[in-house]
VOVO-336178 format. One record per residue (C-alpha): residue number from 1; chain; x, y, z. Coordinates in steps of 0.001 Angstrom, whole numbers. Layout:
<recs>
(NUM,'A',(X,Y,Z))
...
</recs>
This chain:
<recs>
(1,'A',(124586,112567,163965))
(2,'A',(125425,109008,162544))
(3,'A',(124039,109161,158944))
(4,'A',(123950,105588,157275))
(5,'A',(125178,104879,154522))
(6,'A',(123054,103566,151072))
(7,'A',(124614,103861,148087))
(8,'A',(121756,104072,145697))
(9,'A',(120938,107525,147227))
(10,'A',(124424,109113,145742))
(11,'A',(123389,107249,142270))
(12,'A',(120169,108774,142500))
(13,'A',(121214,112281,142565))
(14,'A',(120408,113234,138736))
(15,'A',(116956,112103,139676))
(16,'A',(113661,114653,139538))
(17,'A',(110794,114006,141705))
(18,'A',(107867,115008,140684))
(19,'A',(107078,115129,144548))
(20,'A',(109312,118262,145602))
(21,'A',(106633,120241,143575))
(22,'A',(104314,118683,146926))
(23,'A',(106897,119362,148923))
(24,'A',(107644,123072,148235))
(25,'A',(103649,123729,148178))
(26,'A',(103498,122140,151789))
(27,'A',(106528,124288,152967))
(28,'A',(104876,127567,151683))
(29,'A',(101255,126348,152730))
(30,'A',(100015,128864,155507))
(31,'A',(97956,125522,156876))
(32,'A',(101235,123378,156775))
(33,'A',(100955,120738,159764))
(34,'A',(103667,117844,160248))
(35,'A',(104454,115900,156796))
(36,'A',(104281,112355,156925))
(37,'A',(105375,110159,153850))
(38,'A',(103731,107013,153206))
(39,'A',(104778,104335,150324))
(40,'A',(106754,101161,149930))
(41,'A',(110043,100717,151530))
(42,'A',(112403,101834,148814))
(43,'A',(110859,104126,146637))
(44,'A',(112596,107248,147501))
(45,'A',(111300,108838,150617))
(46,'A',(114530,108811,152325))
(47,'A',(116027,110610,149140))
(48,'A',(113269,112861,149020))
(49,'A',(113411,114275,152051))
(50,'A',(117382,115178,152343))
(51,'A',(116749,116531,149090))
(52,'A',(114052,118922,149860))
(53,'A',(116098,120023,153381))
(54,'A',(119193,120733,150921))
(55,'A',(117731,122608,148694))
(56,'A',(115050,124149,149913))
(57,'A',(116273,125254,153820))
(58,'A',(119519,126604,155251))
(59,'A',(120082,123058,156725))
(60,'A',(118293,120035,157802))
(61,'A',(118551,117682,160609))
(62,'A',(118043,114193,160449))
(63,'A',(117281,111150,162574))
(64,'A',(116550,107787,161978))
(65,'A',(114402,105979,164220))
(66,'A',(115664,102095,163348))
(67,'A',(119172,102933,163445))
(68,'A',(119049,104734,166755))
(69,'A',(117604,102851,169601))
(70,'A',(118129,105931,171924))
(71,'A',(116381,108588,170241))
(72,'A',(113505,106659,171115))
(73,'A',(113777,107464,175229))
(74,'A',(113441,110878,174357))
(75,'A',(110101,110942,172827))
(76,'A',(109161,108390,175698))
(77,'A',(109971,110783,178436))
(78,'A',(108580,114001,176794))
(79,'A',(105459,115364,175148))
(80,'A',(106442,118661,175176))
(81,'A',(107876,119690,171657))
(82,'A',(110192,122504,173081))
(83,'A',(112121,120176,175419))
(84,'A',(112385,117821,172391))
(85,'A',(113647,120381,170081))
(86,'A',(116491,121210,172856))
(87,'A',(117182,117424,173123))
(88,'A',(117728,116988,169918))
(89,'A',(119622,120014,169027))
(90,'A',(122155,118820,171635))
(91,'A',(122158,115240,169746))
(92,'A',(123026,116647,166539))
(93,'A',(125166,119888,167481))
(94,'A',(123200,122579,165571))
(95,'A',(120463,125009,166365))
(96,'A',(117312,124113,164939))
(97,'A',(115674,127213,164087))
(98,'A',(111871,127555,162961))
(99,'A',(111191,127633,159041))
(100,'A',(114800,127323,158746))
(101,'A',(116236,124171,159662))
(102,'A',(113889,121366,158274))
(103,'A',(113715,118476,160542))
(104,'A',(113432,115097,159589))
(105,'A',(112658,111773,161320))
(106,'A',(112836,108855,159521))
(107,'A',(112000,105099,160021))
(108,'A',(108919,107050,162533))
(109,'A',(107122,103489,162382))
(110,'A',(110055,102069,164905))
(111,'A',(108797,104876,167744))
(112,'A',(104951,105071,167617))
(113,'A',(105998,107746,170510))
(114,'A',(107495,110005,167945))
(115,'A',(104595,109564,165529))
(116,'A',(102376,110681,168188))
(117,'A',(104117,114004,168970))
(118,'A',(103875,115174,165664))
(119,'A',(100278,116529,167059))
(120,'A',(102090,118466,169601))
(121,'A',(103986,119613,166962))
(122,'A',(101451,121193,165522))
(123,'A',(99720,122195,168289))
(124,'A',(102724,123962,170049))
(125,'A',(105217,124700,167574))
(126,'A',(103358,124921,164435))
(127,'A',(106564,127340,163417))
(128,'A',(109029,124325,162893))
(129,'A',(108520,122302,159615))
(130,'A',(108938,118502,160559))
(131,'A',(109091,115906,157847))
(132,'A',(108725,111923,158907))
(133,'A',(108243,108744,156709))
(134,'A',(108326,105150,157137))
(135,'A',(107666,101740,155707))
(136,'A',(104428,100513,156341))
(137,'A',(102576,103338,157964))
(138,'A',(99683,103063,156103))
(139,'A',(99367,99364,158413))
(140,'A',(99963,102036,161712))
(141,'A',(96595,104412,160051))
(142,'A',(94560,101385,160756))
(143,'A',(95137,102059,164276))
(144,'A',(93820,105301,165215))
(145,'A',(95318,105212,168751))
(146,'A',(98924,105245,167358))
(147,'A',(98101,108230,165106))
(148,'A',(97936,111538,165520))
(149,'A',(94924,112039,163089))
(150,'A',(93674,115402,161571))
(151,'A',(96913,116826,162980))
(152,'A',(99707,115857,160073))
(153,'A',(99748,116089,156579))
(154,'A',(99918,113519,154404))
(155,'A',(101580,112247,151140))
(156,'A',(102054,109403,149251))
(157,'A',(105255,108398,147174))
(158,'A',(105139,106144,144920))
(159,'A',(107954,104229,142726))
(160,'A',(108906,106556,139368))
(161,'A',(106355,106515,136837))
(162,'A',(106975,106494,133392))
(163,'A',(107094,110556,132992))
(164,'A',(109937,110381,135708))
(165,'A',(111796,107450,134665))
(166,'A',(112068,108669,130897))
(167,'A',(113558,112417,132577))
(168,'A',(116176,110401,134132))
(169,'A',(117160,108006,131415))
(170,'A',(116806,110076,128005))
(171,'A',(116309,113658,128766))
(172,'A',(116418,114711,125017))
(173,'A',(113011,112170,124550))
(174,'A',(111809,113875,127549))
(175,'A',(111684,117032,126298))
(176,'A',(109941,116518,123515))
(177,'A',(107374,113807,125399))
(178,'A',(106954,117016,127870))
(179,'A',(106051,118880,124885))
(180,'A',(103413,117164,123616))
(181,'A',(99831,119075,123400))
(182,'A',(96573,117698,123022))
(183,'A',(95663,116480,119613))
(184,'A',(98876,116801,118722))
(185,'A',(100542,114450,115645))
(186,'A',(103447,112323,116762))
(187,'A',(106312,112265,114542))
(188,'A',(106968,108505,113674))
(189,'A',(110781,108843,114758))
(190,'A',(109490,109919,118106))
(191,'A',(106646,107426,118761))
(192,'A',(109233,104889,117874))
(193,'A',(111524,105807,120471))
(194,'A',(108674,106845,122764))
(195,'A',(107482,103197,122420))
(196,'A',(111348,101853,122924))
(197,'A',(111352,103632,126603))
(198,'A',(108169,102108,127189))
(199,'A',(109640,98763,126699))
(200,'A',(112371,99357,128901))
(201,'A',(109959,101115,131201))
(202,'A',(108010,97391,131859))
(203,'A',(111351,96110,132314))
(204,'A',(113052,98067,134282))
(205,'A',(110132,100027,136753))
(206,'A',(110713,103092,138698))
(207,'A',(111879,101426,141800))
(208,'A',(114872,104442,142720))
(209,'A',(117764,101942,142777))
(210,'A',(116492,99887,139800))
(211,'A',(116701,103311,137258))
(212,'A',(119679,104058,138551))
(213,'A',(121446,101139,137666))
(214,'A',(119765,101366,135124))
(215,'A',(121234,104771,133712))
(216,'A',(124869,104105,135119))
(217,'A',(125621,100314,133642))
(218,'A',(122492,99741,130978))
(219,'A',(122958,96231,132491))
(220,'A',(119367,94474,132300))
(221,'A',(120916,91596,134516))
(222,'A',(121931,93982,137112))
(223,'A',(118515,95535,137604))
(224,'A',(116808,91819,137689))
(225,'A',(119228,91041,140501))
(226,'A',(117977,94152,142195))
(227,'A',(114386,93508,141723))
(228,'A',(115170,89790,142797))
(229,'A',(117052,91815,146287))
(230,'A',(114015,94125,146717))
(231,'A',(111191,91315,146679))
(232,'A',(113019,89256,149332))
(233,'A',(113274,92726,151559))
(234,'A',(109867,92867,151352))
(235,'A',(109505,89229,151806))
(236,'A',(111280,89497,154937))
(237,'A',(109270,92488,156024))
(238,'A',(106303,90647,156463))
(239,'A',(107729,88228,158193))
(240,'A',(109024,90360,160406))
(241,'A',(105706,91980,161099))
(242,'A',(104345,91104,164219))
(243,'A',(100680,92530,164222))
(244,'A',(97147,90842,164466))
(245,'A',(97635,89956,160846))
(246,'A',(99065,86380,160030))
(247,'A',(102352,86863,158423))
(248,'A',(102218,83965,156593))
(249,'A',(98663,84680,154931))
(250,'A',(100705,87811,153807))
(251,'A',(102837,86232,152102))
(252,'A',(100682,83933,150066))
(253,'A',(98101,86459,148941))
(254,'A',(101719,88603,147792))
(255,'A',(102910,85329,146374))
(256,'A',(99731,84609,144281))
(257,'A',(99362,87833,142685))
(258,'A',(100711,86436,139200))
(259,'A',(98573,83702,139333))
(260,'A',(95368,85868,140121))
(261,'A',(96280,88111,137309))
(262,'A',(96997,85466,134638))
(263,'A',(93518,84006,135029))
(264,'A',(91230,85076,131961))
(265,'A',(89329,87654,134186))
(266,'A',(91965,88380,136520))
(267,'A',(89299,88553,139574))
(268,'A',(91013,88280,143076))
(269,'A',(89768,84632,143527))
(270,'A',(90359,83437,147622))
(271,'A',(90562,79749,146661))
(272,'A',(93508,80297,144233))
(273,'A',(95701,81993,146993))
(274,'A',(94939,78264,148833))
(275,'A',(92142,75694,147630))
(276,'A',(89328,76141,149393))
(277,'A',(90570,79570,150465))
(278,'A',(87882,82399,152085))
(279,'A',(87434,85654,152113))
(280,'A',(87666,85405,155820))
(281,'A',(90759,83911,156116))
(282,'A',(93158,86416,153638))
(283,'A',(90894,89927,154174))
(284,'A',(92973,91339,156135))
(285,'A',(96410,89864,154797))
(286,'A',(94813,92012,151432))
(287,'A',(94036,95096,153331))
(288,'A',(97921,94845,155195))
(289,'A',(99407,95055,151846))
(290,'A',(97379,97817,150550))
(291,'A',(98142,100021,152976))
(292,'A',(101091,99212,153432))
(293,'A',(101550,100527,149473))
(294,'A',(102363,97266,148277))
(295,'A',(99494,96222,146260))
(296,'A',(96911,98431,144074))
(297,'A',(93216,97560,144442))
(298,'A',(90886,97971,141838))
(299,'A',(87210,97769,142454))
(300,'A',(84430,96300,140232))
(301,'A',(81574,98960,139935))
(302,'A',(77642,97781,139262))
(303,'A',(77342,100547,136979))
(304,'A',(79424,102612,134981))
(305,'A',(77428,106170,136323))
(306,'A',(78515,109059,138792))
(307,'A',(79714,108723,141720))
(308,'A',(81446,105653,140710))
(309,'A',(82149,104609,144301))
(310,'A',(78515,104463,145149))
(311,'A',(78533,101622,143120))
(312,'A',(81478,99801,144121))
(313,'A',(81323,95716,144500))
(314,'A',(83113,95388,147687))
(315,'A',(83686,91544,147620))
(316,'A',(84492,91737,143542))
(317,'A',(88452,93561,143123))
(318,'A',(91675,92911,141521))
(319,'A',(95032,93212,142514))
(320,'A',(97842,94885,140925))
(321,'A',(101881,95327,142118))
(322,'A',(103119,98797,142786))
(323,'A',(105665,98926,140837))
(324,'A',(105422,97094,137361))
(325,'A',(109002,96347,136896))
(326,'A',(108743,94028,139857))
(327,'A',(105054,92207,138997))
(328,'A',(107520,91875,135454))
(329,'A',(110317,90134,137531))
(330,'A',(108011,87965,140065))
(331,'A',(106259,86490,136250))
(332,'A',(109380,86042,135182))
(333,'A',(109118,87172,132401))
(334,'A',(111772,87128,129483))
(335,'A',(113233,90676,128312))
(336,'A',(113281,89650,124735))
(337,'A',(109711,88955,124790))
(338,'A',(108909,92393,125495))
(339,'A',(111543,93965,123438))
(340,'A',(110639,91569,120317))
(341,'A',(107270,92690,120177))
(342,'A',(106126,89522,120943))
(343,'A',(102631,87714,122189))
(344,'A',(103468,86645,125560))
(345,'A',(100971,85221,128064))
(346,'A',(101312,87528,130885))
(347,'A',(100673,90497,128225))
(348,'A',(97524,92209,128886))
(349,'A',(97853,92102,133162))
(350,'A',(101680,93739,133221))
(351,'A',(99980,96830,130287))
(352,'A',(97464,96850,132925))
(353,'A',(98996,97105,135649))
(354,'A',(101320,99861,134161))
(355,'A',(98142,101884,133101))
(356,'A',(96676,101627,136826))
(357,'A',(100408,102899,137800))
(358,'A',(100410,106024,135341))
(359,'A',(96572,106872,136378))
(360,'A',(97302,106743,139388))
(361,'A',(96499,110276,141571))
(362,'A',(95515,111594,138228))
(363,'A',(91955,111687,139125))
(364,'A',(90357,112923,142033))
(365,'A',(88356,109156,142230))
(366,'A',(90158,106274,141666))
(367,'A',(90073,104151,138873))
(368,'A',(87348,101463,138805))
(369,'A',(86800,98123,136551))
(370,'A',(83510,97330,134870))
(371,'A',(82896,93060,134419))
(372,'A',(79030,91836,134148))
(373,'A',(78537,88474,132048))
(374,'A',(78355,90014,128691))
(375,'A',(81215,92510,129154))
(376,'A',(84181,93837,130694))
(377,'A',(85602,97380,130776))
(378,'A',(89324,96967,131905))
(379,'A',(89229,100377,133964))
(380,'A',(86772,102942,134381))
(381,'A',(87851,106737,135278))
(382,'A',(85657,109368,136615))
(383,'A',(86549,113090,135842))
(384,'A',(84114,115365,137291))
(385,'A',(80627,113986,136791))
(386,'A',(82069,112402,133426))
(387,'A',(82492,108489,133500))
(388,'A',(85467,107643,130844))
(389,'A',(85621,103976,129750))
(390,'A',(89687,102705,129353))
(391,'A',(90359,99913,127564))
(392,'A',(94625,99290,127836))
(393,'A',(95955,97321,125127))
(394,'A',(99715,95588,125084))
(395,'A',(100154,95859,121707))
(396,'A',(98253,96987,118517))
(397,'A',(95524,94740,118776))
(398,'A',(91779,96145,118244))
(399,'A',(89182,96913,120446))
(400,'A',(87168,94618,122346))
(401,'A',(83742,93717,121094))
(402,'A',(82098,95065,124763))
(403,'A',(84298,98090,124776))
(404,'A',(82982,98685,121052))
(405,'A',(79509,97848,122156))
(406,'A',(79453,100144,125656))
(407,'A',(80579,103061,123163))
(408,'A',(77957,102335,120770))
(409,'A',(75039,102003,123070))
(410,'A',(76707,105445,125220))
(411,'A',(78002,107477,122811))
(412,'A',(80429,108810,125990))
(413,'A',(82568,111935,125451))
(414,'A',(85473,110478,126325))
(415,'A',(86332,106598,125260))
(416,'A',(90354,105816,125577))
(417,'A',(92200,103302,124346))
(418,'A',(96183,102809,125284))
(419,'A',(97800,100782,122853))
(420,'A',(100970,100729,121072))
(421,'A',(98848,102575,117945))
(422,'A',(99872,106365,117301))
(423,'A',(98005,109685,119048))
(424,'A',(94740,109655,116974))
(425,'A',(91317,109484,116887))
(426,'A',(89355,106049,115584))
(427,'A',(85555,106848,115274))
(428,'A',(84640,107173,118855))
(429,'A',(88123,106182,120758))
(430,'A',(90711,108800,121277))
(431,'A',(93906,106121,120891))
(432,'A',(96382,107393,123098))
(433,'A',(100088,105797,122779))
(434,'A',(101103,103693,126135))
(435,'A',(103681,106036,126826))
(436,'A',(101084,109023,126941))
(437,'A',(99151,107211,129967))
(438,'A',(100611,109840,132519))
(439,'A',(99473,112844,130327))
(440,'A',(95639,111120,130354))
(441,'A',(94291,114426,132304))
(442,'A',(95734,116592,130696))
(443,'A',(94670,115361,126748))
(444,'A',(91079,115279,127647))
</recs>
């Protein structure tokens, strides 16, 4: 079986994944249908998956859709999973047994064929654990016909978040960041260096490649020129893509992201993606790159009350990158500004969009924004029937006079505020330190 080579995957081998923990739960789930991984190209799923079928099976089989044109007459010819199982045991010389050999198809957008017959997978041979990914499946989802619905599993991956990154980087820090408990004081040593990795955090991202370049050569200009490499892949991608949705349109709602998010109330505005822009003519360019895992959408709610998506303003949203090293790199902004604690323009949008990043599958609803005339409530969580106001702050800067004011009139039982500050409590507003933002669940 022709394997491909990609060096980043041998530098990423010291990586954890908080993922396998998914993984290993959907190998011993009694329920288990076919896996499929969604997220951006590049984040890991390729990695993932050879990881999980070499440590977790007695082998794994794998085959990669883009690379090999003739795989994809098999799955043309045959719906019947047995007959595909003997095919492709031929291909790749070794017995694929049930529960034991973990088989994985990769690049599954390239053969909508394949993607289909993971229902007869599951219908038929529910006994053999299949694993598939690909690049911009979330785009397929839209299409019902091409997807076996109800019949696979799914999972999202997502670039390394800030819990991840710091395990791969500094695991001495880690340990002690993994130890911290609720209420908990933070030694001033620690929130220092806590705060450092942070900073290098916005800089650097969790894109798999850009950490480990990161941890073998320390070279910021090395992980720029990746980031610079990775935008023009996906760049090209939508290009390349040749469904219903313009491909240029794509582009230039990607393209004006910064611009959207430097305005004062960083509203998705249609007319600043191209004067006299409308929401007809870039909804679905927006809705290609959000599932497609490239872009994060974050709704404006009417009201700040349970359920918050009853209240959602559907034609009121921002947009924010996936991965925050890159929205750093397309603003272009300077290292030293971040590292030199200093005011920079683009400030509050990149802390923002690193909050969204961390909160991200935290919460069982996903995060809202609050913005009326008077006030604005940078994100809004719900946990249970409790609605938490979030206010994320880039540096040590006070509260906002309508986050101040929604507290006061409230009184909720949860108010945070992320800011460079230490782990403490001001009047109303648990302060949490930025770096805490993936531990939000678990402090309340």
């Amino acid at each position: 079986m022709l394997h491909s080579y990609h060096p980043p995957e041998r530098m990423v081998a010291a990586m954890k994944r908080n993922a396998i923990q998914d993984l290993i739960n959907w190998k011993n789930d009694e329920e288990r249908k076919p896996l499929v991984l969604k997220g951006a190209r590049q984040v890991g799923k390729t990695w993932l998956m050879k990881e999980f079928g070499k440590n977790y099976y007695k082998s794994f089989v794998y085959f990669n859709f883009d690379e090999e044109d003739e795989l994809k007459s098999i799955f043309e010819a045959n719906k019947n999973p047995q007959r595909i199982l003997e095919l492709l045991s031929l291909i790749c010389g070794e017995k694929i047994l049930p529960g034991e050999t973990l088989i994985i198809f990769d690049e599954i957008q390239e053969c909508p064929e394949a993607l289909n017959t993971l229902k007869y997978f599951k219908e038929k041979s529910n006994e053999y654990h299949v694993i598939a990914a690909g690049s911009l499946l979330g785009t397929l989802l839209a299409k019902p016909k091409s997807y076996p619905v109800g019949m696979v599993n799914l999972l999202d991956i997502y670039p390394l978040n800030f819990e991840e990154f710091l395990e791969a980087t500094d695991p001495a820090l880690y340990a002690y960041y993994d130890s911290i408990q609720k209420e908990q004081q933070i030694e001033e040593i620690f929130h220092n260096r806590l705060l450092e990795a942070y900073n290098n955090y916005l800089i650097i991202g969790g894109m798999p490649e850009c950490v480990a370049s990161w941890v073998n050569h320390k070279d910021p200009a090395r992980v720029s020129q990746i980031q610079r490499e990775l935008i023009e892949v996906y760049e090209n991608d939508f290009s390349k893509h040749n469904g219903k949705v313009n491909s240029g349109r794509i582009l230039m709602v990607f393209r004006s992201i910064v611009a959207q998010l430097a305005k004062p109330n960083e509203k998705f505005m249609y007319g600043a993606v191209r004067e006299g822009g409308r929401a007809r003519d870039f909804e679905e360019a927006i809705e290609w790159l959000v599932s497609a895992g490239m872009l994060n959408r974050v709704y404006n709610v009417s009201k700040m009350e349970h359920p918050l998506s009853a209240f959602d303003k559907l034609d009121q949203f921002k947009l924010f990158v996936f991965d925050t090293g890159l929205l750093k790199h397309m603003a272009g902004i300077d290292n030293s500004a971040i590292l030199l604690k200093a005011d920079y323009q683009f400030k509050g949008p990149l802390t923002e969009n690193y909050v969204l990043q961390q909160l991200r599958g935290q919460f069982e609803v996903a995060p809202r924004y609050y913005s009326d005339k008077t006030s604005e409530i940078d994100f809004v969580l719900q946990h249970g029937t409790e609605i938490i106001p979030v206010e994320a702050k880039g540096g040590e800067d006070k509260s906002a006079p309508s986050f101040k004011r929604y507290i006061a009139e409230h009184h909720p039982k949860h108010a945070l505020r992320f800011s460079k500050r230490g782990y403490r409590k001001d009047g109303e507003i648990m302060n949490l330190p930025l770096y805490l933002a993936g531990k939000t669940k678990n402090l309340l």
